[in-house]
C-alpha positions as CSV (number, residue, x, y, z in Angstrom):
1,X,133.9,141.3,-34.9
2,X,133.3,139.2,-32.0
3,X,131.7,135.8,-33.3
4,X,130.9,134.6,-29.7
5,X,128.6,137.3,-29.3
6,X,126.6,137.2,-33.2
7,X,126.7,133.2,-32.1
8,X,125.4,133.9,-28.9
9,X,122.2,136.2,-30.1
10,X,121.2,133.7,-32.2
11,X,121.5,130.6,-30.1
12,X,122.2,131.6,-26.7
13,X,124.7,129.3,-25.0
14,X,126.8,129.5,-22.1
15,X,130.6,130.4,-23.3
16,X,132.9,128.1,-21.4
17,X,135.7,129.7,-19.2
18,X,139.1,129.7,-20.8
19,X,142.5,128.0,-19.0
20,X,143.3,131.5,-17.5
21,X,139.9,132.4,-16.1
22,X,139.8,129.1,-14.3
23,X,143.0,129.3,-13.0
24,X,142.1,132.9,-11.7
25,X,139.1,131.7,-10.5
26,X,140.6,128.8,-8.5
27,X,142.8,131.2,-6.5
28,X,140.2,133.2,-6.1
29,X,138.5,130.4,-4.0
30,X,141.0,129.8,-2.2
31,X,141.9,133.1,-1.4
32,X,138.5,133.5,0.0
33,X,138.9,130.5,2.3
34,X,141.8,131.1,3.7
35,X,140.3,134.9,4.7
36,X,137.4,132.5,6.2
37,X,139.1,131.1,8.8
38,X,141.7,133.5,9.5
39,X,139.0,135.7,10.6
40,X,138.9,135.8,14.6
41,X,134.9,136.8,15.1
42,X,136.0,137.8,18.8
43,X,134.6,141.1,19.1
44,X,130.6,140.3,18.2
45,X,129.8,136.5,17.7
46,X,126.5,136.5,17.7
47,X,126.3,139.1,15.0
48,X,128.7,137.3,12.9
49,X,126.5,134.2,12.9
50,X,123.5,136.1,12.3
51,X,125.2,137.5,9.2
52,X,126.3,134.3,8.1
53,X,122.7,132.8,8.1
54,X,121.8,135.6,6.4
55,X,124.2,135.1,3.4
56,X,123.5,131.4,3.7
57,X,120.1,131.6,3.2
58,X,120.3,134.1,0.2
59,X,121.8,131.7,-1.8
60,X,119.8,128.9,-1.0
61,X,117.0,131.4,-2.2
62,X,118.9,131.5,-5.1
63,X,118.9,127.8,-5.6
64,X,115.1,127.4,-5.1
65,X,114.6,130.1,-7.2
66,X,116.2,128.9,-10.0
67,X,114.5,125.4,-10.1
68,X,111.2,126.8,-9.6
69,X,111.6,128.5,-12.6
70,X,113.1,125.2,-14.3
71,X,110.2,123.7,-13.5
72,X,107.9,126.2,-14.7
73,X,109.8,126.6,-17.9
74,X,109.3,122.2,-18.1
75,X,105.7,122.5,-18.3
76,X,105.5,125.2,-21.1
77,X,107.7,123.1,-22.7
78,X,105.5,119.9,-21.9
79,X,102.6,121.8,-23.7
80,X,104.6,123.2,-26.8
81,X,105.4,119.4,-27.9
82,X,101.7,119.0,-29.0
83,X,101.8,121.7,-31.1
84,X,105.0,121.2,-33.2
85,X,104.1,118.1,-33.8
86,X,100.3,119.4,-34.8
87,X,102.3,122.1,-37.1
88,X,104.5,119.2,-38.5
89,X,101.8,117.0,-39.7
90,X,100.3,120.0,-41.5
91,X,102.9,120.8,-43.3
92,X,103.5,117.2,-44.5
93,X,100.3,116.6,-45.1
94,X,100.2,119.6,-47.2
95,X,96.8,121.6,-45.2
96,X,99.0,124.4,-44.3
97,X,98.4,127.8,-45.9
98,X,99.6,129.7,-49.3
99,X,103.2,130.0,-47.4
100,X,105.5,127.9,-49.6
101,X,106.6,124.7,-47.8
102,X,110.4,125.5,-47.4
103,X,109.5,128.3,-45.4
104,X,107.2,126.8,-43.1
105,X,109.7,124.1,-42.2
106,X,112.3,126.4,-41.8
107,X,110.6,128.0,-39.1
108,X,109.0,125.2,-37.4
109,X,112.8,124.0,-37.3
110,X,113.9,126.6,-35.8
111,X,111.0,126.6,-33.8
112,X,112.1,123.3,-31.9
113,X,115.8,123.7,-31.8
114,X,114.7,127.1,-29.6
115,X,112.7,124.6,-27.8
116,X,115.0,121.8,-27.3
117,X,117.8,124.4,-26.1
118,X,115.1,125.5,-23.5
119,X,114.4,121.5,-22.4
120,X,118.0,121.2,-22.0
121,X,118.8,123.8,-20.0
122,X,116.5,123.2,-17.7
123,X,117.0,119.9,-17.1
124,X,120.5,120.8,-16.6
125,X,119.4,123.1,-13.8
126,X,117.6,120.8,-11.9
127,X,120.4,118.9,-11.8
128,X,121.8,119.0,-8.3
129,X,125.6,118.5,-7.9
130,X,128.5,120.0,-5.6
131,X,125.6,121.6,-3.0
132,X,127.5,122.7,0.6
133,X,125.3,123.5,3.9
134,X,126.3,123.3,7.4
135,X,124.4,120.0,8.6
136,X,124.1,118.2,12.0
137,X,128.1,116.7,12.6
138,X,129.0,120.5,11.4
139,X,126.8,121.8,14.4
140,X,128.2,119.0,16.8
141,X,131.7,119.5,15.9
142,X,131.0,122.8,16.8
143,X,129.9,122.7,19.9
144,X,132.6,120.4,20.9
145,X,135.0,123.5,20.2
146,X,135.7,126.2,23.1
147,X,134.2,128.9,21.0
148,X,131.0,127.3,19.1
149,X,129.5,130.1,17.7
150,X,132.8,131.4,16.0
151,X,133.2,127.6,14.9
152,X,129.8,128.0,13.4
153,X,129.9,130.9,11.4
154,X,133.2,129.8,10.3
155,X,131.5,126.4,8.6
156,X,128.6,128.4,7.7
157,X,130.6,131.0,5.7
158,X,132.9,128.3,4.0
159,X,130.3,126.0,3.2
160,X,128.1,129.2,1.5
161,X,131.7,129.7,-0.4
162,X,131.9,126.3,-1.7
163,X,128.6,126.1,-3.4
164,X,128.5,129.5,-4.8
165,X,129.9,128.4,-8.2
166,X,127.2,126.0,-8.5
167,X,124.7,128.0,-7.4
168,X,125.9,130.5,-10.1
169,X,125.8,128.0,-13.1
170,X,122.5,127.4,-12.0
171,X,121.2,131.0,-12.3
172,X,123.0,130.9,-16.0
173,X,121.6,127.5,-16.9
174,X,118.2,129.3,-16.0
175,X,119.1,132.3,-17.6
176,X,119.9,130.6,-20.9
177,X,116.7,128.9,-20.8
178,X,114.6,132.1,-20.4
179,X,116.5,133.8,-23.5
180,X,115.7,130.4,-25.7
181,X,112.0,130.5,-24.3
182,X,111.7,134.0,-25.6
183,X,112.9,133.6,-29.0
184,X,110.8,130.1,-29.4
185,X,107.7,132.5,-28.6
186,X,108.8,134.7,-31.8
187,X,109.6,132.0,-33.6
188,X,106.0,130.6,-33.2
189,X,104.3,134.0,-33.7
190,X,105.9,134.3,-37.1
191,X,104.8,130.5,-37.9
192,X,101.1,132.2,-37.4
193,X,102.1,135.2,-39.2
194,X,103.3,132.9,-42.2
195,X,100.2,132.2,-44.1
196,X,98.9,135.6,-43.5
197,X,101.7,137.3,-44.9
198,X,102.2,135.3,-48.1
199,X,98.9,135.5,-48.5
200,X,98.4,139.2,-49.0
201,X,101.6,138.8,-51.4
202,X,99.8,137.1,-53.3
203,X,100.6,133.6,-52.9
204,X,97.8,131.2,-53.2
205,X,97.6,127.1,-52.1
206,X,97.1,125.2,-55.2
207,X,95.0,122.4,-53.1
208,X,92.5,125.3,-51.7
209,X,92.3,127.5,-55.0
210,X,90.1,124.3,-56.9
211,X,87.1,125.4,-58.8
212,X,84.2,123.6,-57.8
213,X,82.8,121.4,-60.8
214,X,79.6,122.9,-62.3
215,X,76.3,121.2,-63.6
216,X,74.8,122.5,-66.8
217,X,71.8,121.3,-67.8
218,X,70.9,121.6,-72.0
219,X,67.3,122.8,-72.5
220,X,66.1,122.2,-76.3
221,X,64.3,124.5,-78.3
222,X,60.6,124.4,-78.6
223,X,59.2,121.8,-79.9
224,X,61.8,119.9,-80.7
225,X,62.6,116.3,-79.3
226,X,65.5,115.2,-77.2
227,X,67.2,113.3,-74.5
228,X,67.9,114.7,-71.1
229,X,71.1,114.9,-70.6
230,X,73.5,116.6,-67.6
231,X,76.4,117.7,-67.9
232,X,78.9,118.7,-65.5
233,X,81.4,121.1,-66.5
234,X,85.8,120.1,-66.1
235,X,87.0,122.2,-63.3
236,X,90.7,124.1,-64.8
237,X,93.4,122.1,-63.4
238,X,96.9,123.9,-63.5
239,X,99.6,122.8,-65.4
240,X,101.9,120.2,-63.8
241,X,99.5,119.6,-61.3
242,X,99.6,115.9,-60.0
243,X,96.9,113.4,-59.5
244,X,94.1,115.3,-61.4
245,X,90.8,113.9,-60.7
246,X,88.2,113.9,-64.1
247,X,85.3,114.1,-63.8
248,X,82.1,111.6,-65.4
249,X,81.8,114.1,-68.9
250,X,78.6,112.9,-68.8
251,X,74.9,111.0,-67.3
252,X,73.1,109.8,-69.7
253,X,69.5,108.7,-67.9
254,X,69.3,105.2,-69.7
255,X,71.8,102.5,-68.8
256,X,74.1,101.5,-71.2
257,X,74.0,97.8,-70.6
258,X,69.6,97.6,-70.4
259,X,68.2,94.2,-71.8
260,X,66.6,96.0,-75.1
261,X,63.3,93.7,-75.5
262,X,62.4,96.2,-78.5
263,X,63.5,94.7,-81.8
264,X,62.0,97.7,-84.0
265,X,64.2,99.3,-86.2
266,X,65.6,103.1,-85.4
267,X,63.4,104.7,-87.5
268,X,60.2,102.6,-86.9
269,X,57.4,104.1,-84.3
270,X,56.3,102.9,-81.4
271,X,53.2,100.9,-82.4
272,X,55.2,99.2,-85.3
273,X,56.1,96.7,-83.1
274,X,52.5,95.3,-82.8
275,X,50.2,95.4,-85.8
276,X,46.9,97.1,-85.8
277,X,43.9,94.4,-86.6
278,X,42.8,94.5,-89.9
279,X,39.5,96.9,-90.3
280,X,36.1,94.8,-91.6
281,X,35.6,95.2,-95.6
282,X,39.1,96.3,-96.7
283,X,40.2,92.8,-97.5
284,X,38.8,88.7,-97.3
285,X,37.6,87.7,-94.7
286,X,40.0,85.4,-92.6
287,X,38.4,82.0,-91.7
288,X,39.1,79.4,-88.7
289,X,39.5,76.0,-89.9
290,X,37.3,73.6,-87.6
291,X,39.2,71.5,-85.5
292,X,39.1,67.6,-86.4
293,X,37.6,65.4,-84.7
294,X,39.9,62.3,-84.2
295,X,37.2,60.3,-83.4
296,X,36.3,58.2,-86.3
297,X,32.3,57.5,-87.3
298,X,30.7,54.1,-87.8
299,X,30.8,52.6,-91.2
C-alpha cells in the first residue's frame, strides 16, 4: 500500500525528491548545458534564434500563468475568511442547526486546513526566486562576439534551461493549490448539507424545539363569584436541560403590597363599613346639647 499516495488524496502536498532523484536530476542539467553550447547553429542562425524565443517565451507564459492563477486563487481565499469565521461563531454560540456540535466543527476544521493549504501554496508561488532571461549585458556581450546571433541563441537557450525547475515548482505549487481549493468547496457544501441531513434523521436542536408558553384564562360558572385570574401555562423543559427559565405561575390583578384603607372584616359587606342613619320612630330621638355661652350675665 503506498501511504504517499492515501496521504496525498487527503491532503495534497508536494512529495519532496529523494537523494537519488536529485542527484539524477543534477546531471541531467548539466548534461543539457553542456549539449547547449556544444551546439554550432552554423547551418540556419536565424532559425535557431527564432526557435529559441519561441521556447523562451513559452515558459515565461508558464510563469505568468501560474501567478495569475495564484492570484485568482488569493481572492477566493480573501472571501472564504468571512465565512469560517461566520460558521464558527455559530457554532459556539450554539444557532447552528439539529447537526450535533462535534460534527459541525469537525468539518468547519477541515474546512480551513483545506483553505490554509490553498493560502500557502499560493503564496509560495508568487514567490519569485532563481528566474533566468537573457537581459541587456547578455545582448551586448553578444554582439561583441564574431557570430552574435549564434551567441544569442546560445544564452537564450541556457538561460530558458536554468529557470525551468523553478518554473516547474511553480506550476506544482499552483497545482497543489487548485486540488486543495476543490476539496475546501466539498468540504463547505457538506457544512450546508449538515443540518439538512441530521435533520431528516431525526435530530432536532433542543434551543429551537421550545414550546411556546400558553395563557389560559379560568372562566367561572354562572353565577358564581370570583377573581380574574390568568394563568400561563410551564412550557416542558427536557431533562438536564440548563438554565431553564420559569415562568410568573401566576397575575393576580390586585397588587400584593396595596395600602388596604378597608378595615372591615372578611366576611363583612361593603356598606358595613359606614352605618346607615337611624330611620325616624324606631328608637329616641337623639338631641344636640346647646352650646354654652361663655359669656357670663349681669348679677
Amino acid at each position: 500500500m503506498n501511504w504517499h499516495r492515501i496521504g496525498s488524496w487527503i491532503f495534497p502536498y508536494i512529495e519532496p525528491l529523494t537523494p537519488a532523484q536529485k542527484t539524477a536530476a543534477a546531471q541531467r542539467l548539466q548534461q543539457d548545458r553542456a549539449a547547449i553550447l556544444a551546439a554550432a547553429w552554423s547551418s540556419d542562425e536565424h532559425r535557431a534564434l527564432d526557435e529559441a524565443q519561441k521556447v523562451a517565451t513559452a515558459e515565461i507564459e508558464r510563469v505568468r500563468t501560474a501567478e495569475g492563477k495564484a492570484t485568482t486563487y488569493l481572492a477566493v481565499l480573501a472571501a472564504l475568511v468571512p465565512i469560517i469565521i461566520t460558521l464558527q461563531a455559530a457554532n459556539w454560540e450554539k444557532k447552528a442547526g439539529p447537526a450535533p456540535d462535534a460534527a459541525g466543527l469537525f468539518v468547519l476544521a477541515m474546512a480551513t486546513v483545506y483553505v490554509a493549504g490553498a493560502g500557502f501554496n499560493a503564496f509560495k508561488t508568487l514567490r519569485v526566486r532563481g528566474f533566468h532571461k537573457v537581459g541587456e549585458s547578455e545582448i551586448v556581450s553578444a554582439w561583441r562576439t564574431p557570430n552574435p546571433l549564434r551567441e544569442l541563441t546560445r544564452g537564450t537557450l541556457l538561460a530558458t534551461r536554468n529557470s525551468r525547475d523553478v518554473v516547474n515548482v511553480k506550476v506544482t505549487r499552483i497545482l497543489v493549490t487548485h486540488e486543495h481549493l476543490l476539496r475546501a468547496f466539498g468540504i463547505f457544501i457538506l457544512l450546508l448539507l449538515l443540518d439538512p441531513l441530521f435533520y431528516a434523521m431525526g435530530f432536532r436542536n433542543a434551543e429551537q424545539e421550545k414550546p411556546a408558553p400558553k395563557v389560559a384564562v379560568q372562566t367561572p360558572a354562572a353565577g358564581v363569584p370570583f377573581e380574574p385570574k390568568c394563568t400561563i401555562a410551564q412550557p416542558t423543559v427536557p431533562s438536564g436541560e440548563k438554565n431553564a427559565r420559569t415562568l410568573v405561575p401566576e397575575a393576580r390583578s390586585q397588587p400584593r403590597d396595596e395600602l388596604r384603607t378597608d378595615f372591615r372584616g372578611p366576611g363583612s359587606s361593603p356598606m358595613e363599613a359606614f352605618p346607615k342613619p337611624e330611620t325616624f320612630g324606631t328608637g329616641p330621638a337623639r338631641q344636640i346639647a346647646p352650646e354654652p355661652d361663655g359669656r357670663g350675665t349681669a348679677p
